[in-house]
C-alpha positions in Angstrom: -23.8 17.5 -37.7 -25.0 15.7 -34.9 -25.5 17.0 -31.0 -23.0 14.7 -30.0 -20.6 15.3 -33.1 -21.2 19.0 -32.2 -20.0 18.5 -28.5 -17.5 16.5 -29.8 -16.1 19.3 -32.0 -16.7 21.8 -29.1 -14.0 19.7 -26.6 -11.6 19.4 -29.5 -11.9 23.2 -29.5 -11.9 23.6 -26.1 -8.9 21.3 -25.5 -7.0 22.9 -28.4 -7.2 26.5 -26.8 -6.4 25.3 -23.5 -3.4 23.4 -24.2 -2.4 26.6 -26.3 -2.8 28.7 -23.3 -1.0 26.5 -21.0 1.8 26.5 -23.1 2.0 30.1 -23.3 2.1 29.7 -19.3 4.8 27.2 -19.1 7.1 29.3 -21.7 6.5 32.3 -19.8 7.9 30.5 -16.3 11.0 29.0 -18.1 12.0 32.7 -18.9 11.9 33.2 -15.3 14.5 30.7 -14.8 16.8 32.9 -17.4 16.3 36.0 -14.6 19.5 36.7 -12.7 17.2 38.7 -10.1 15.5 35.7 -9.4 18.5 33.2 -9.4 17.6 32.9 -5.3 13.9 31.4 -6.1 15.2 28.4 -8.5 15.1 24.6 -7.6 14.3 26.1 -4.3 11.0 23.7 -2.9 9.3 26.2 -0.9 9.8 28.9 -3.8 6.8 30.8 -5.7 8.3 29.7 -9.0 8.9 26.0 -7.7 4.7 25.7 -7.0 3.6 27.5 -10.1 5.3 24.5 -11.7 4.4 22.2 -9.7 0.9 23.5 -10.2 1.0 23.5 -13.9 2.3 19.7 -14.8 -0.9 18.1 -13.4 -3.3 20.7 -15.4 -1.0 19.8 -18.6 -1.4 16.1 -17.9 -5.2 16.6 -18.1 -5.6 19.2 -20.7 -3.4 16.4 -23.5 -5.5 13.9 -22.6 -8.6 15.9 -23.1 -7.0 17.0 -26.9 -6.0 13.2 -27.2 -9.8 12.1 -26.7 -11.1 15.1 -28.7 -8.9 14.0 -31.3 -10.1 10.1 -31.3 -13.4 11.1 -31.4 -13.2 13.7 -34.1 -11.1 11.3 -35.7 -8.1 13.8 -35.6 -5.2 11.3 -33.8 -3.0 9.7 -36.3 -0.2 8.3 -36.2 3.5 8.5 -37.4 4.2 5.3 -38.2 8.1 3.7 -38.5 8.6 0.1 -40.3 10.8 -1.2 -37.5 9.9 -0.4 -33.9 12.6 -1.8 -31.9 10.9 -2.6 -28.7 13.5 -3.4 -25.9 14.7 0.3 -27.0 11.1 1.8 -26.8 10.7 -0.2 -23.0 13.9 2.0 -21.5 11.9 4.7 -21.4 9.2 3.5 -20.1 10.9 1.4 -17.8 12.4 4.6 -16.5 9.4 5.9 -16.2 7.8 3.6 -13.9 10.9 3.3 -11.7 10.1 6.9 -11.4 6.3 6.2 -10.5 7.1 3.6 -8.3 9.2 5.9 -6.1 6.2 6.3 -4.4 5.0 3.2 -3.6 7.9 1.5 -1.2 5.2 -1.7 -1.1 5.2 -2.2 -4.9 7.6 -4.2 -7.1 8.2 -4.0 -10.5 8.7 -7.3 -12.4 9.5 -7.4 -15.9 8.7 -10.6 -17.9 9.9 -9.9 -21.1 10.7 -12.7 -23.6 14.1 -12.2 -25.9 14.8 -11.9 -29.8 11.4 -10.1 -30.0 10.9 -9.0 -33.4 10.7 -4.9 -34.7 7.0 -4.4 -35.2 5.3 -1.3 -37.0 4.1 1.2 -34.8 4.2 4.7 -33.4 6.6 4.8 -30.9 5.5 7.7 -29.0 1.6 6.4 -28.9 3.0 3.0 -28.3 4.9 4.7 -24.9 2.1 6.4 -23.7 -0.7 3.2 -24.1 2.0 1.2 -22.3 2.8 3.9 -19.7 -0.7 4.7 -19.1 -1.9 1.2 -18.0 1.5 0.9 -15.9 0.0 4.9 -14.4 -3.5 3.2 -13.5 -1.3 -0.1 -11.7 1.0 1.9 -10.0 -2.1 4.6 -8.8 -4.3 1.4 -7.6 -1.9 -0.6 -5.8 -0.4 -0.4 -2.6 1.7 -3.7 -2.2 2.6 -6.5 -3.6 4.1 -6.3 -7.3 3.5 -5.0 -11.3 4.3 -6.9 -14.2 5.2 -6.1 -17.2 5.2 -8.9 -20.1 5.3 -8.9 -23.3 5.5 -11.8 -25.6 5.2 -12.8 -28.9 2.5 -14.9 -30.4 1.5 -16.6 -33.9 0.6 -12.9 -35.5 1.0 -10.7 -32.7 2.7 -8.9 -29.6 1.1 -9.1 -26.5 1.0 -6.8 -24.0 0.3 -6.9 -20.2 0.3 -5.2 -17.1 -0.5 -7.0 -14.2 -1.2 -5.9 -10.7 -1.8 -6.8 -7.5 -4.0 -3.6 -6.4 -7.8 -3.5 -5.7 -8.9 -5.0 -8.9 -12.4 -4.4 -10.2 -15.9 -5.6 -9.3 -17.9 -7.5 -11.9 -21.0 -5.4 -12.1 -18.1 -2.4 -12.7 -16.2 -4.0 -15.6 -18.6 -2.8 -18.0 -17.6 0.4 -17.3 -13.9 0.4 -17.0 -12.9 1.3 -21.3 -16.0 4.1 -21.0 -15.0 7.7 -21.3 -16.0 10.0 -18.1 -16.6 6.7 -16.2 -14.8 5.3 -12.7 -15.0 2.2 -10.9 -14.4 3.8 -7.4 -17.3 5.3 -5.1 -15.4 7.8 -2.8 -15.8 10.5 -5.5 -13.3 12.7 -2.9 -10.5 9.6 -3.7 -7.9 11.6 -4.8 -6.8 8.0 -7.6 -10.5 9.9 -8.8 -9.3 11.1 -12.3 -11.2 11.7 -15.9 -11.4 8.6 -16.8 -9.7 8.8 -20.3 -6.4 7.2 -19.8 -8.0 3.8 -21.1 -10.0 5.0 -23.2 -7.4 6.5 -25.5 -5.2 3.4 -24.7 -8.1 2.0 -27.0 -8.4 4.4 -29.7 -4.4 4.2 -29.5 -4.3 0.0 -30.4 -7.2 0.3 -32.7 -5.2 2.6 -35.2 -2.7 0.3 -35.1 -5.1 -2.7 -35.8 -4.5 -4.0 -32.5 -6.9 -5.3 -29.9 -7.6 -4.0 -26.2 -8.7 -6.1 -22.8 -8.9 -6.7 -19.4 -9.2 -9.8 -16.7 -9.5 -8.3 -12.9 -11.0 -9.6 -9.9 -12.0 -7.5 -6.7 -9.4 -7.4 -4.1 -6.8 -9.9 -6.1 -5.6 -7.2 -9.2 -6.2 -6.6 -12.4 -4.3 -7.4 -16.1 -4.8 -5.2 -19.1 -3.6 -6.0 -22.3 -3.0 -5.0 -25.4 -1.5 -6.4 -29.3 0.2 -5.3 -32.4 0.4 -7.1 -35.2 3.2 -8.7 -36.5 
């Protein structure tokens, strides 16, 4: 085994235990809500119980997408696979989703460009929801006003996806960097946007198990559009 299959192996572990532990936590904090004692501390904002959940859902966020990038590079992730993957019914969620996201950003507009009659594809819907959803998560976090687009469209053998924005976009001596694990395009390392910089790169490992292909266009200060396909 080599050093970097080793440290590979060791964040698998790592992640694996963690995100055990956590959920240990979180079970443990829903029983709370089941105590008639403590029926004054629930859905209150300013309670104890309220901010230990609040302070939980961020470190569960990380710690899956630490296990889902141990798990590409171990070459643990597969997929569950269904022959027909309606895709208007998969984009509900995620449509909610964003809404939700977007609650936050009264300057930012959602626009949805999606073309009709597009055809069931095979895929797995959950990984399919959370490469989409990611990219729409790095829009939404890096734009301020102006809009985000969804569209998705078919072509000869595929459908492509995109999310457009309107947010700071990316330099061209960053772009290298921007599908690298560990890596960021922004200098303020205090930016609170500053995250792990694995969303993408499991948004790759995500489309390459399902054949598909991964890219960007961006320029600085105009937006960005990331895409992705699935074969027909």
């Amino acid at each position: 085994m080599t050093a970097e299959e080793k440290q590979n192996e060791f964040l698998y572990k790592m992640s694996n235990g963690l995100r055990a532990g956590l959920a240990e936590v979180q079970a443990k904090v829903k029983d709370l809500y089941r105590i008639e004692e403590l029926e004054d501390y629930i859905d209150i904002p300013d309670s104890p119980i309220e901010h230990i959940n609040a302070a939980l859902l961020p470190l569960v966020v990380q710690v899956n997408d630490f296990q889902d990038y141990a798990e590409s590079v171990t070459g643990r992730m597969e997929l569950n696979l269904e022959d027909e993957v309606d895709i208007p019914a998969l984009l509900d969620g995620v449509l909610t989703i964003a809404d939700q996201l977007l609650e936050q950003k009264p300057g930012v507009t959602l626009v949805e460009e999606i073309a009709e009659n597009l055809p069931p594809i095979e895929a797995d819907p959950t990984r399919l929801t959370q490469a989409l959803l990611n990219y729409i998560h790095n829009a939404v976090k890096f734009t301020d006003k102006g809009t985000i687009t969804l569209r998705i469209e078919r072509e000869p053998n595929n459908i492509l996806f995109e999310a457009r924005d309107t947010g700071i976009g990316i330099a061209a001596d960053d772009q290298e960097l921007v599908f690298q694990a560990f890596e960021t395009v922004l200098e303020d390392k205090q930016d609170p946007r500053l995250g792990f910089g694995l969303g993408l790169k499991i948004v790759e490992h995500i489309i390459e198990l399902h054949d598909g292909e991964t890219w960007f266009e961006s320029e600085a200060g105009i937006g960005s559009s990331f895409f992705f396909t699935i074969p027909i």
